[in-house]
C-alpha positions as CSV (number, residue, x, y, z in Angstrom):
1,X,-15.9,19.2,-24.7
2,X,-15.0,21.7,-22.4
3,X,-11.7,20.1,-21.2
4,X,-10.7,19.1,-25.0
5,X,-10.9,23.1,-25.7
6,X,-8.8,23.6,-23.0
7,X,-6.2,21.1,-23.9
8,X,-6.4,21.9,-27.0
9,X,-5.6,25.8,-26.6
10,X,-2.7,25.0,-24.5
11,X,-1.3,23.3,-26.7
12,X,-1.7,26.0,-29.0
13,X,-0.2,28.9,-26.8
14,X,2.7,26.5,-25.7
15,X,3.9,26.1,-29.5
16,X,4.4,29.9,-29.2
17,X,6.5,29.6,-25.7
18,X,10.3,28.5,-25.3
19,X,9.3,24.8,-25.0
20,X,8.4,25.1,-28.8
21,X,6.1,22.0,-28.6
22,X,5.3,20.8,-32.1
23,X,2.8,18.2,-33.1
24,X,1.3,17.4,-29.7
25,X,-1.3,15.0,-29.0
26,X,-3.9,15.1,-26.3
27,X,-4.4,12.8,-23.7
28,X,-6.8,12.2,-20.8
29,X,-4.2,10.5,-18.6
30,X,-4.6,12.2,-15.6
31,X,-0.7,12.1,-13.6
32,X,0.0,12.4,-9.8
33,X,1.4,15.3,-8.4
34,X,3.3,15.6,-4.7
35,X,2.0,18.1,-3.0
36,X,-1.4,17.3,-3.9
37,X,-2.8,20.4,-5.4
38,X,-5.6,19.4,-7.3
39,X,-8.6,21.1,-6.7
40,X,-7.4,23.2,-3.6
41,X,-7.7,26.6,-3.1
42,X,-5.1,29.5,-2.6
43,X,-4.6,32.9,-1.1
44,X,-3.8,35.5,-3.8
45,X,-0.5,36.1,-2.2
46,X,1.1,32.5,-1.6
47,X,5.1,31.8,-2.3
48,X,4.7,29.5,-6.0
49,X,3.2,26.2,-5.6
50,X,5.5,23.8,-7.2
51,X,4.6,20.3,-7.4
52,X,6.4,17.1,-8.0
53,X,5.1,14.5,-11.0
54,X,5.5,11.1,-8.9
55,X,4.8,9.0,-12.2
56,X,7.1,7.5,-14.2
57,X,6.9,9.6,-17.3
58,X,8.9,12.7,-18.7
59,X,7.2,16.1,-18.4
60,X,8.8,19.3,-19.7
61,X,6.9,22.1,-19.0
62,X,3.4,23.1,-16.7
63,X,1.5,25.5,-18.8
64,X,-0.8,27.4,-16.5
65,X,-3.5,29.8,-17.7
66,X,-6.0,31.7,-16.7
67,X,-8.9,33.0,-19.8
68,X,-6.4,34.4,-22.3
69,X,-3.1,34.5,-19.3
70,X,-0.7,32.0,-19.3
71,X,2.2,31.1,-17.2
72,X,4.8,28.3,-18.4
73,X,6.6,26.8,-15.7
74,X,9.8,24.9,-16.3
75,X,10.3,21.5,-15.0
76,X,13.4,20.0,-14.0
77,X,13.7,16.0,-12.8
78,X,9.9,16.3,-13.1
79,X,9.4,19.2,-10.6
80,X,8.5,22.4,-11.6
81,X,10.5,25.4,-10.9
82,X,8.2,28.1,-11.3
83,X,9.6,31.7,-11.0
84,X,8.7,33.7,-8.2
85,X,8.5,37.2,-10.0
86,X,6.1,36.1,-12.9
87,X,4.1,33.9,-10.3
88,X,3.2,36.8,-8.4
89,X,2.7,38.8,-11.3
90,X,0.7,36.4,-12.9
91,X,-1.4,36.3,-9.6
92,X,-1.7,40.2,-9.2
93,X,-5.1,40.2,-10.6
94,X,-6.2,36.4,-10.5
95,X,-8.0,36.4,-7.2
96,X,-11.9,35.3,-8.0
97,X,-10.8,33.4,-11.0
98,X,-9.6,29.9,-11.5
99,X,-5.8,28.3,-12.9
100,X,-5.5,25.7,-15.1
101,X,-2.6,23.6,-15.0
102,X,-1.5,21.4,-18.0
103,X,1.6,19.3,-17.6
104,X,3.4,18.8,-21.0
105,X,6.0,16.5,-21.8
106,X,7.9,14.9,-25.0
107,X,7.9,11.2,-25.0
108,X,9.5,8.8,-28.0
109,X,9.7,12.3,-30.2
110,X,6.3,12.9,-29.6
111,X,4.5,15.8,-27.3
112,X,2.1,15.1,-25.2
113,X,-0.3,17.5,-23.0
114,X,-1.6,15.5,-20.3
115,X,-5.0,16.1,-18.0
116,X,-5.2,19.7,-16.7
117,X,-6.1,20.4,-13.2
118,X,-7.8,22.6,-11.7
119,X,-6.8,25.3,-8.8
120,X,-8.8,28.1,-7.1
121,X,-7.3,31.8,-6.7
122,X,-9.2,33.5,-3.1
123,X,-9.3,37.0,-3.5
124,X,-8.4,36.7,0.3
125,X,-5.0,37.1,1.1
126,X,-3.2,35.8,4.0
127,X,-1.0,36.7,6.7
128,X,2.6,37.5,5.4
129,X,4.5,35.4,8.0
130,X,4.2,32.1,9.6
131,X,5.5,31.5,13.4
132,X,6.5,27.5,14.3
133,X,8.7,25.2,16.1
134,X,10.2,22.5,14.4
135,X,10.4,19.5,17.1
136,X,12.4,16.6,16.3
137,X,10.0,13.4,17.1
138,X,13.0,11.8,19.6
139,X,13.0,13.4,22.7
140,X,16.9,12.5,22.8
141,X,17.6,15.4,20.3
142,X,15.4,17.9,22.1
143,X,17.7,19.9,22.0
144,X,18.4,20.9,18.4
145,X,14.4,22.4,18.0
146,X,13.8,25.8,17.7
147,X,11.3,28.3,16.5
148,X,11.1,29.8,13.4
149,X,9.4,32.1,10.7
150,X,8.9,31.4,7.2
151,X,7.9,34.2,4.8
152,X,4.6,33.0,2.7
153,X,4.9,34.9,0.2
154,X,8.7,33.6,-0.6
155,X,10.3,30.5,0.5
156,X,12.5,32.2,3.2
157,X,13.0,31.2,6.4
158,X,14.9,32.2,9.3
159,X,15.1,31.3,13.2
160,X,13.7,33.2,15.7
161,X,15.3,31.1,18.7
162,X,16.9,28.1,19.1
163,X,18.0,25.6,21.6
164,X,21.7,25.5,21.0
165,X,21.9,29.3,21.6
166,X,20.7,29.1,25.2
167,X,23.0,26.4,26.9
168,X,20.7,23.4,25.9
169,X,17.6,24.7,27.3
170,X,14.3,23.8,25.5
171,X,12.1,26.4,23.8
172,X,8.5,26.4,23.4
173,X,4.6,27.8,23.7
174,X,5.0,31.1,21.9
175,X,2.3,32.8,21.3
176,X,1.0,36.2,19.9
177,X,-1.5,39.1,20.5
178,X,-3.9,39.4,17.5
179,X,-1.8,38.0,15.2
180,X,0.8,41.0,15.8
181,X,4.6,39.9,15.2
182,X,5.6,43.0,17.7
183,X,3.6,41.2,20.5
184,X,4.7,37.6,21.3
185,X,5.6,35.6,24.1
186,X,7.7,32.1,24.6
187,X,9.0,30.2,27.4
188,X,12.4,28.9,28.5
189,X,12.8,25.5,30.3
190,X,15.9,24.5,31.7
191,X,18.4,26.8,31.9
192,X,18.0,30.3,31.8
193,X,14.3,28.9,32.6
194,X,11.3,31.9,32.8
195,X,8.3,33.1,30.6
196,X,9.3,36.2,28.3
197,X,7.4,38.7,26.5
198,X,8.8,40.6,23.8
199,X,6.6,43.6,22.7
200,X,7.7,46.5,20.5
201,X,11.1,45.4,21.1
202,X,11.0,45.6,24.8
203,X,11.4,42.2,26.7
204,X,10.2,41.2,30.0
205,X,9.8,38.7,32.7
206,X,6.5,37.1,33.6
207,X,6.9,37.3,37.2
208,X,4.3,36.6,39.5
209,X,3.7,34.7,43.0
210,X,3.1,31.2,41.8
211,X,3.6,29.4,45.0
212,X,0.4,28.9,46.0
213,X,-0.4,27.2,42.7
214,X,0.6,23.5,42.0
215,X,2.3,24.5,38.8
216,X,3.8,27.7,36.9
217,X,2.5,29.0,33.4
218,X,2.3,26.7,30.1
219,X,-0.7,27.0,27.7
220,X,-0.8,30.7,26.8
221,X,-3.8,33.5,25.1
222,X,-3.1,37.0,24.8
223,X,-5.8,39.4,25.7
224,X,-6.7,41.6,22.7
225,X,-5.9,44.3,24.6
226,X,-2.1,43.2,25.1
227,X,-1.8,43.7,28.7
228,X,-3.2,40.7,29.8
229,X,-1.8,37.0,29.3
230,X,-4.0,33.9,30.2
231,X,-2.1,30.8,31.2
232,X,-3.2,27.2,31.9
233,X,-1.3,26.0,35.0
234,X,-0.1,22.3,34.5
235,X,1.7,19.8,36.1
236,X,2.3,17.6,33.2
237,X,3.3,13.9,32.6
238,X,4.1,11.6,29.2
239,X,4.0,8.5,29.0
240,X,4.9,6.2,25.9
241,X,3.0,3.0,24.4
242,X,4.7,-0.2,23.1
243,X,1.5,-1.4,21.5
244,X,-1.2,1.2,20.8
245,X,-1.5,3.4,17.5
246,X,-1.5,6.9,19.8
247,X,2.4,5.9,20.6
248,X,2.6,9.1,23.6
249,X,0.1,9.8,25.8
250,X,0.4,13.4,27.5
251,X,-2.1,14.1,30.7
252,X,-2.7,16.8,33.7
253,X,-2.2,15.2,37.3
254,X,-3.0,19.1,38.1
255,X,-4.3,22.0,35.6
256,X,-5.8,25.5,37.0
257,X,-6.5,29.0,34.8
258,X,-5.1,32.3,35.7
259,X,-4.8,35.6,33.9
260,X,-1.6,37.3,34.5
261,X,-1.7,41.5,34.4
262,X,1.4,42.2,32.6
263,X,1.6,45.8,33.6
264,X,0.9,45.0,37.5
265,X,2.4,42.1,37.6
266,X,-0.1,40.6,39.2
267,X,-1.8,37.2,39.2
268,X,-5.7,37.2,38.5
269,X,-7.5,34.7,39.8
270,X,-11.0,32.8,40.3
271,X,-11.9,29.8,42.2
272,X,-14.2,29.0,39.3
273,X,-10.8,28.6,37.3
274,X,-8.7,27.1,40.0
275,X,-10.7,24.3,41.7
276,X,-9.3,20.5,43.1
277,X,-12.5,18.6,41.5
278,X,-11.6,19.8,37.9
279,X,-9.0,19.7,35.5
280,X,-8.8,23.7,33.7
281,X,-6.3,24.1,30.6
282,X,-5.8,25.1,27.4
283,X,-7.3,29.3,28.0
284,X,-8.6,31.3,25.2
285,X,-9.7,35.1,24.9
286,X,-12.4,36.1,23.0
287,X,-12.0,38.4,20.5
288,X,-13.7,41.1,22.4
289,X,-11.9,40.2,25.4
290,X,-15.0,40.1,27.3
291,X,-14.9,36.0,27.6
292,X,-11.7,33.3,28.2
293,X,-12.9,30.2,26.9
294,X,-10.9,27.2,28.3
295,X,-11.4,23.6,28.7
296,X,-12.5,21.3,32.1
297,X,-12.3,17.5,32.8
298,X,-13.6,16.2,35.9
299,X,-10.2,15.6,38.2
300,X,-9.3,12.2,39.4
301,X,-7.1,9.7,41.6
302,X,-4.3,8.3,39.6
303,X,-4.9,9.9,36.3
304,X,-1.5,8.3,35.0
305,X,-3.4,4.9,35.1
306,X,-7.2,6.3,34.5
307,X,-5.3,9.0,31.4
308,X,-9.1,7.3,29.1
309,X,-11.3,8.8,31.6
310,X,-10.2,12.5,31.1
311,X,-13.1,13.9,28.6
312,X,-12.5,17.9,28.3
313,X,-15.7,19.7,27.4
314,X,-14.8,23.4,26.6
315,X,-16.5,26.2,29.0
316,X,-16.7,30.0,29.0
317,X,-16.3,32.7,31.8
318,X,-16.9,36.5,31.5
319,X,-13.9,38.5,32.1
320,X,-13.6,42.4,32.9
321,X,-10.3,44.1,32.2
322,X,-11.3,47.0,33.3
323,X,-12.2,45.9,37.0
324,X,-9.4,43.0,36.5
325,X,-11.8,40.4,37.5
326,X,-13.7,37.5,36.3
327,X,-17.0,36.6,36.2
328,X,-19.2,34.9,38.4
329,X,-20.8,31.8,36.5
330,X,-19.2,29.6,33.7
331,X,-21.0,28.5,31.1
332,X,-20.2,24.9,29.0
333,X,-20.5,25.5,25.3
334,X,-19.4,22.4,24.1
335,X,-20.6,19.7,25.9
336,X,-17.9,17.2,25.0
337,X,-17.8,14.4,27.5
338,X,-21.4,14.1,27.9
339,X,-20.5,12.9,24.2
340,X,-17.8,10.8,25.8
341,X,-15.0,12.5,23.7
342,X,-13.0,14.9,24.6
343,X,-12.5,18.4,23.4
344,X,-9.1,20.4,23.6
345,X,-7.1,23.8,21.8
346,X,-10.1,26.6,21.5
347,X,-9.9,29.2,19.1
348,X,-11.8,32.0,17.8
349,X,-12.1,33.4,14.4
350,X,-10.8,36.9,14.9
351,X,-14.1,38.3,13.8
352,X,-16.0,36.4,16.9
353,X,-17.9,33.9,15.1
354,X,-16.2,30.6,14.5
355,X,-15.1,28.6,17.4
356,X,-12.5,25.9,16.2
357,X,-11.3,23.4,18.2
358,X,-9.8,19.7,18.0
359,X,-11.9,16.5,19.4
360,X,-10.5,13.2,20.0
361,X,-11.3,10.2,22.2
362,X,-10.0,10.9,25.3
363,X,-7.4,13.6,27.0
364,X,-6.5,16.9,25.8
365,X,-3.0,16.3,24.0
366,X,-4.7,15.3,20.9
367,X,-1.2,15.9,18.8
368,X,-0.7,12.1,19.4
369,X,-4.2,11.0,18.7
370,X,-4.8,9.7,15.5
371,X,-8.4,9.8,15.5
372,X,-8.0,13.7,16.5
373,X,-10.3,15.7,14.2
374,X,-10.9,19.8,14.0
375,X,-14.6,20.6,14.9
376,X,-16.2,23.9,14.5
377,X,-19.2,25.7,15.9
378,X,-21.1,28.7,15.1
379,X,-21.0,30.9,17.8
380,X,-23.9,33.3,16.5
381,X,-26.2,30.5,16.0
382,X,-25.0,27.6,18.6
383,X,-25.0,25.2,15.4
384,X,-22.4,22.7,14.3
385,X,-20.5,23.8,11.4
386,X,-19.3,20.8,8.7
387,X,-15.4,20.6,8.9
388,X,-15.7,16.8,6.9
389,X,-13.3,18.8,4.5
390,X,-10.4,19.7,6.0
391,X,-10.1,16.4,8.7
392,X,-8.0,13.0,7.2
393,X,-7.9,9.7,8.7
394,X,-4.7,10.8,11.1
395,X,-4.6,13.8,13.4
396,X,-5.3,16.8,13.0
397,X,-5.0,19.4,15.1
398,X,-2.9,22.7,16.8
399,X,-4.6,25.0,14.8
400,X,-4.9,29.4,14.3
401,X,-6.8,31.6,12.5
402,X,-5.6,34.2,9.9
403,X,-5.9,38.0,10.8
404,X,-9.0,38.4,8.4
405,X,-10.5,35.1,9.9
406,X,-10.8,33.8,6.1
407,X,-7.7,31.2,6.4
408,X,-6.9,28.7,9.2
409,X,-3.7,26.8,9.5
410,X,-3.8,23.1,11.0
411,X,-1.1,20.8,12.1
412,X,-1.4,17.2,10.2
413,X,-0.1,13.9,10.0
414,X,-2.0,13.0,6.9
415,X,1.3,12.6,5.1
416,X,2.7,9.7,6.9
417,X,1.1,9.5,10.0
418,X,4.8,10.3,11.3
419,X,4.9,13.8,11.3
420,X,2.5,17.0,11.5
421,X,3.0,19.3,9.0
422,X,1.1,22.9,8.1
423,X,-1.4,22.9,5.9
424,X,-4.0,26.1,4.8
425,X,-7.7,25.6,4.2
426,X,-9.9,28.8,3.0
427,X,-12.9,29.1,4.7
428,X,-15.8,30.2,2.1
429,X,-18.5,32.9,2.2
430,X,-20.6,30.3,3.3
431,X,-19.2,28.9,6.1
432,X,-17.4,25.7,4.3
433,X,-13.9,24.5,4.3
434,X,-11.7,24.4,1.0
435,X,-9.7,21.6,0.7
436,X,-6.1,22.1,2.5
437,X,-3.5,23.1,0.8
438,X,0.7,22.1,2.2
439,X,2.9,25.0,3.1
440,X,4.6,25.3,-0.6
441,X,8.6,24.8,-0.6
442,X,10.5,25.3,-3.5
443,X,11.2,21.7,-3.9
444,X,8.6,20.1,-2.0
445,X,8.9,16.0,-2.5
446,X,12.7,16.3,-1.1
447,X,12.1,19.1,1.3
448,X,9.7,16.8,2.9
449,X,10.8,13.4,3.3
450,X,14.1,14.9,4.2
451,X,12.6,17.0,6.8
452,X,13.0,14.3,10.0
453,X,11.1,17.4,11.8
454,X,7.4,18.3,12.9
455,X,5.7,21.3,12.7
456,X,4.1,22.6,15.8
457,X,1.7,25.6,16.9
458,X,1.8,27.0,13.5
459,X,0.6,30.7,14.2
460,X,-0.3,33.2,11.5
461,X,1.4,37.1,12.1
462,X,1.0,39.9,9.8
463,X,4.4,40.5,9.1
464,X,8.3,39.6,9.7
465,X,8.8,39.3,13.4
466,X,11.9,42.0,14.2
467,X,14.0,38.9,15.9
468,X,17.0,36.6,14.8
469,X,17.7,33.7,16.9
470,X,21.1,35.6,18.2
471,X,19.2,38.6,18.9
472,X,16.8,36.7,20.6
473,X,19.5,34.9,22.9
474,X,21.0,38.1,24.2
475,X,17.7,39.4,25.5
476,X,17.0,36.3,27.2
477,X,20.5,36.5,28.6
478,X,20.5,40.3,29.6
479,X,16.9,39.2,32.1
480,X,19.3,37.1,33.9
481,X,21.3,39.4,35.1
């Protein structure tokens, strides 16, 4: 009865809009939509969520409303085109509250107003900006990825660096302090090869004595503080399967933790961190910067041909920035291989609570796994925290938190199974998942299976990071000389 009065006063309110609908009928066919956006929930302050009608019938117009609001969105080759201006306007008071989309279309002289569906308006916003790297899935065209940064509240995007600036070098890992644009960090492979940190528009070098280590800097976590960077130290190798769904393997023949004292210069260190019977990646700071949290497999003989016997359990060790030293004992607080699977990718809800992290079979690249899923702990309590929600039947996994620790955004292959792509999840009062929502585009079924690209280590920042990929380029150049 409830969803009859509904159709029924759209169909009322969209006689009185430019589609001049006239005579319509209600229906209960439910359509498909691509992205599917049925049900999910969104942050007050997202770029318009158009959608694409994938079955075979004529729609002319997506009325949504909100109690005695309405919004009609115009559709052209059955995708909407909603403007941006009246979206946000329509949103500017609509977190809380819940939209009602009816599509609404004119078939054999007749109109129609088909199922409505439902979305969810948080009153949380999210970040303004998201930071990625869009890797093609050949290694022969490594070359032509870069990193970017898309505005969420419009569709714009714009690079931040790019291979074919930088002599056909390869550019990856950045990474930034709390979620701060004017605080990031990426490396350079190849030529004009280093780690560089770019902070309040001041670059520098990461520059340390590395040669008693088996391996320079990959994996990084910035210290809340910002003068600290930790770093996972791996000597990494790839292999590639002919006949096994997880089609590249990734593993550690070596893998040690350091924290590097970007005002000093200096390497800090801890044989806890550094040891030949263990395998250390993947670092993470918490919050308070009183812990790194990182993960440890048992090291082995010929890992390249025993790659099923690495299990990562993730550990903690204290750390002091004031005395530039870390603790003394290190404590496991997920005890993954005793499990027998494999934990990899901590991260911390910026309020300290949450620990999010992905768990798959075996390893600690879990970007290939397919049976990769996000798991989540409470940190207050110890206890397991449902994440059924937001995990698919393909992988899931490079993950970050919002600044306000109410949004995550996950990489996902749920689409295909080809290629990860970023989707948003809200995560409720009480400690639940919404379902995940894809990063909107402004025409998302062609944008997508165009896009022969995956999206990787999406990270949320506040705002626009103050860097074009040219600009970018000359103060990589400029630390050469």
């Amino acid at each position: 009865m409830k969803q009859s009065a509904i159709i029924i006063l759209s169909i009322i309110m969209l006689a009185a809009c430019s589609t001049k609908v006239e005579n319509a009928t209600q229906t209960n066919i439910e359509l498909n939509i691509y992205p599917d956006y049925k049900g999910v929930t969104i942050p007050c302050n997202i770029a318009p969520i158009n959608f694409a009608i994938t079955d075979s019938v004529k729609i002319d117009a997506i009325l949504i409303s909100c109690n005695s609001d309405t919004l009609t969105a115009e559709v052209s080759n059955n995708c909407t085109k909603i403007d941006i201006d009246k979206w946000h306007n329509f949103l500017a008071d609509k977190g809380g509250k819940t939209l009602t989309f009816t599509p609404c279309g004119k078939t054999d002289g007749k109109w129609l107003a088909y199922k409505p569906f439902n979305v969810e308006v948080s009153s949380d916003s999210i970040d303004k900006t998201l930071v990625y790297r869009l890797i093609p899935p050949g290694y022969e065209i490594w070359n032509r990825m870069g990193i970017y940064q898309r505005d969420l509240e419009t569709y714009n995007e714009r690079a931040i660096y790019e291979n074919r600036y930088g002599k056909g070098n390869c550019v990856n890992c950045h990474s930034f302090c709390t979620n701060n644009p004017d605080q990031m960090m990426l490396h350079v492979r190849v030529n004009m090869a280093g780690t560089y940190v770019f902070s309040d528009n001041i670059i520098g070098k990461v520059e340390g004595d590395f040669s008693k280590f088996a391996a320079n800097p990959t994996y990084p976590y910035w210290h809340p503080s910002g003068r600290f960077i930790a770093f996972s130290l791996n000597k990494i190798y790839q292999d590639f399967h002919t006949a096994d769904p997880n089609i590249i393997e990734v593993f550690d023949d070596v893998s040690d933790v350091i924290v590097f004292d970007l005002e000093n210069k200096a390497i800090i260190s801890s044989p806890l961190t550094c040891t030949t019977n263990a395998f250390e990646t993947f670092p993470c700071f918490s919050p308070d910067g009183k812990w790194l949290y990182f993960c440890t497999s048992q090291a082995f003989d010929s890992v390249k041909w025993n790659y099923k016997n690495a299990h990562y359990s993730i550990c903690r060790i204290g750390f002091d920035a004031e005395k530039k030293e870390f603790g003394t004992t290190v404590d496991t607080v997920v005890n993954a291989a005793a499990m027998g699977k494999s934990a990899s990718f901590p991260r911390i809800s910026p309020d300290g609570r949450f620990l999010l992290f992905t768990l798959s079979d075996y390893g600690n690249f879990s970007i290939w796994h397919n049976e990769a899923d996000l798991k989540m702990i409470d940190l207050t309590t110890g206890d397991s925290v449902c994440t059924d929600n937001i995990n698919s039947t393909y992988t899931e996994s490079y993950h970050s938190w919002s600044s306000n620790s109410r949004w995550v955004v996950l990489s996902s292959r749920r689409g295909n199974g080809l290629y990860t792509r970023p989707y948003f999840a809200h995560l409720n009062t009480d400690g639940t998942f919404s379902k995940p929502m894809l990063l909107p585009q402004q025409n998302p079924q062609e944008y997508y299976q165009k896009l022969f690209f995956s999206y990787n280590i999406p990270e949320l920042v506040k705002s626009e990071v103050d860097l074009t990929a040219r600009k970018t380029d000359q103060l990589v150049r400029k630390m050469q000389k």
